[in-house]
Steps between C-alpha positions, in 0.01 A plus 500: 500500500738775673571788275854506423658788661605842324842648494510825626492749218802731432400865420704687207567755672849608734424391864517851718876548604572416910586771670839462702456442862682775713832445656432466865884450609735590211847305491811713654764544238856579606595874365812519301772430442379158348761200384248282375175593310294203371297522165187265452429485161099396456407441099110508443319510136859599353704413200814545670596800284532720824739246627725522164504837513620508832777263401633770259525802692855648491415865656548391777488109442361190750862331475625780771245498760486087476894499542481765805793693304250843474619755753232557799315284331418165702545130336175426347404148520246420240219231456397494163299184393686476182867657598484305846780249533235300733251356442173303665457521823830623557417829307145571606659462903596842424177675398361285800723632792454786334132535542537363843744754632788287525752648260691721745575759192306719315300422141356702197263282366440534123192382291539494127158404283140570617341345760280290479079419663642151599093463680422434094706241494504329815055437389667262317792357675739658288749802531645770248845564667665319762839408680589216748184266625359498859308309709121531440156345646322332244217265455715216523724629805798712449659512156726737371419845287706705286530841700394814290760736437203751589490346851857530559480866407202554762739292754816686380363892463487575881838405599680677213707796508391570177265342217566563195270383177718536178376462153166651377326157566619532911452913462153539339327134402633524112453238266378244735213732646389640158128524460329138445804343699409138666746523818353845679839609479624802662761735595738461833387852642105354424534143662662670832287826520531859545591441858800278488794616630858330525702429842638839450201658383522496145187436218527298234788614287428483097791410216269468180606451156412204289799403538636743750842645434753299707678793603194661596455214772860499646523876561146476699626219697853674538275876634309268694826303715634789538165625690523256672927492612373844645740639216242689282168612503178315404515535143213720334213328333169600326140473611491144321843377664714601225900620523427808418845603377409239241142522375443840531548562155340402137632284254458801249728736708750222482470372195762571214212524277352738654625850289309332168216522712553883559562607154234290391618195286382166609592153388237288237628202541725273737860569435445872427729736700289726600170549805315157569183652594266466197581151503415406854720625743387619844816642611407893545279387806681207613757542827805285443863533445617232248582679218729724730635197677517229279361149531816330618841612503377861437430380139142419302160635661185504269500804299908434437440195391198624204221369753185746608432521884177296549520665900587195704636670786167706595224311728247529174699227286404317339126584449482865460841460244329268274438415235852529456692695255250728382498875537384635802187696472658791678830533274253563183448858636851521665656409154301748288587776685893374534482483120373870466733629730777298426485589111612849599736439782673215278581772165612746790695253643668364138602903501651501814717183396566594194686852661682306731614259287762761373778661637536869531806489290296298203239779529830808436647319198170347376644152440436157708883335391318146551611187319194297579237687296350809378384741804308814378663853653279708674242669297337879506185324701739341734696835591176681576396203751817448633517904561206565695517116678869612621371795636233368682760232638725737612277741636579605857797280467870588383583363194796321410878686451620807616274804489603840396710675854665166556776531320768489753315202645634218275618236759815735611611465131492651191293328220731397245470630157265766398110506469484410104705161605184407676180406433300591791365856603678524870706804519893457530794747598545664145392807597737526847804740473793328476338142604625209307220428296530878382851454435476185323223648269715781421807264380264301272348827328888567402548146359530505187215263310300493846180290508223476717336205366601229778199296462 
């Protein structure tokens, strides 16, 4: 009796990533100025929270460069599997002439979610994330096959005057490449290799964010047409394929939180005003600008919105930010020294406020005239700070008023009045023969009843 034969076994482990196959003839792009730029729009393991983003960008918004209406800007004409007005085989014609060098125009190809090892799936006649079907050989002649959105990138890349992977997913691997993942997910920049380069020479250019910030996309894309109108220069980006203009930066330098943080106070609980560290937040080490920018519209962002930074922009998310919302171990010694320092810089600071909380002239008659509430004059300990702090302040600087000599500089006027009618120590024109000020002293001394109490 035959033996009945044995499926192939499938390793658990991530099949070794191809290596792109070097450009032997790369596509000639016309140079700017453009009138038409094509965007391909590719979705792999995504959950279409890149595209919603997108959607709501307003600084500078998609509903400009799809119109054409953007000066120097060409028309965009995007193909989005979910925006598309097509659909079928009339939509994926597009991505097709496209691949085939039929277009006639330009394209930026974009690539939101990771990408998929689609060799894991196809052991088992299946797929993770396709668009439009295609003819394929199979055991019972040709039949048709759902074409991976990974193959159209591989098919897409080459031609491209730029690729751009947006969302941490597309960026880094995220969520769907997280340790124990089942798909061998990875990022855009992994899939095509180190090598790749765009028709006009560019690598792999990385949006991240989880989701990104809408706006963040549109000005990249906006840099990157004009780059390529011949209008501007090639916009700068990091060593991972960053804007630099927009990543460069912490959340903590950004964050409106962050001043708790310096004097020391942090929050216990969610809802508390102050630092989110001790409860989980990895901003101080994590480069993005939401807090500074906004969400959408310029309004929300994480920290704004009570929520710790769990680092979903940087290529370690999610596994080296997790488990989620607890401290990190690093902000344990970062926080105990921020509370000792930050105990004395905090009472020195309350000093400092409390001095300029008060007008020079409440300081002279020794009475705050507010309605609201009871505010405390100055006391004995607060003249002796605010004497040697104001000479420290205005030393090797001229301090405000009219020193002693400028008398006769008074804006090409006398001062009105005399000296006691005033409550500051500049110097006036009393003391000037025959000036007005003199005069005008000298007719008030002769009144009878005169008083000098003008407060």
């Amino acid at each position: 009796m035959a033996d009945a034969a044995t499926p192939d076994k499938i390793k658990a482990q991530q099949p070794s990533i191809p290596e792109t196959e070097p450009e032997h003839k790369r596509q000639r792009l016309p140079l700017g100025p453009l009138k038409t730029v094509h965007v391909f729009w590719l979705a792999g393991m995504s959950c279409d929270g890149c595209s919603i983003a997108v959607t709501g960008a307003t600084n500078p918004g998609i509903e400009g460069l799809l119109l054409g209406v953007v000066p120097a800007m060409p028309k965009v004409l995007l193909h989005h599997p979910v925006l598309a007005v097509e659909s079928g085989e009339a939509f994926v014609k597009w991505f097709k002439d496209g691949a085939d060098g039929k277009l006639g125009d330009p394209y930026v190809l974009v690539f939101e979610g990771s990408v998929a090892d689609e060799r894991i799936a196809q052991r088992t006649g299946g797929y993770f994330s396709a668009m439009g079907v295609e003819m394929m050989d199979g055991e019972d002649g040709e039949e048709t096959h759902p074409v991976p959105t990974a193959t159209w990138l591989h098919r897409l890349a080459p031609g491209a005057a730029a690729t751009i992977a947006i969302g941490t997913c597309a960026t880094w691997g995220g969520v769907p490449a997280a340790e124990g993942n089942p798909t061998g997910s990875m990022s855009v920049m992994d899939s095509l290799g180190k090598d790749y380069r765009s028709a006009f020479g560019l690598p792999v250019i990385n949006i991240p964010g989880c989701a990104p910030v809408g706006d963040n996309f549109t000005e990249t894309v906006f840099a990157i047409l004009l780059f390529l109108q011949g209008l501007g220069p090639l916009p700068a980006f990091d060593e991972l394929g960053r804007p630099a203009w927009l990543f460069n930066e912490t959340v903590h330098q950004g964050c409106t939180r962050a001043g708790f943080y310096e004097e020391g106070t942090f929050a216990h609980a969610y809802g508390d005003p102050e630092c989110l560290v001790e409860i989980g937040c990895w901003g101080p080490i994590v480069q993005c600008n939401i807090v500074k920018r906004g969400a959408q519209n310029h309004m929300g962002g994480c920290m704004e919105a009570g929520g710790v930074c769990i680092g979903c922009t940087m290529p370690g998310f999610p596994d080296k930010f997790s488990p989620f919302y607890k401290p990190p171990p690093g902000g344990i010694l970062s926080t105990t020294v921020s509370r000792g320092v930050g105990a004395v810089m905090r009472r020195l600071r309350r000093l400092s406020m409390r001095e300029a909380n008060r007008e020079t002239r409440w300081d002279v008659l020794k009475d705050v005239p507010s309605g609201w509430g009871h505010v405390d004059s100055r006391t004995l300990i607060d003249g002796v700070n605010h004497f040697f702090y104001e000479k420290w302040q205005q030393m090797g600087s001229r301090r405000p008023g009219r020193r002693s000599g400028e008398e006769e500089q008074l804006w090409g006027v006398d001062r009105p009045g005399v000296k006691s009618e005033y409550l500051d120590e500049s110097v006036g024109r009393e003391a000037t023969p025959g000036g007005a000020a003199a005069r005008a002293a000298e007719l008030e001394e002769k009144a009878p009843g005169a008083s000098h109490d003008r407060r």
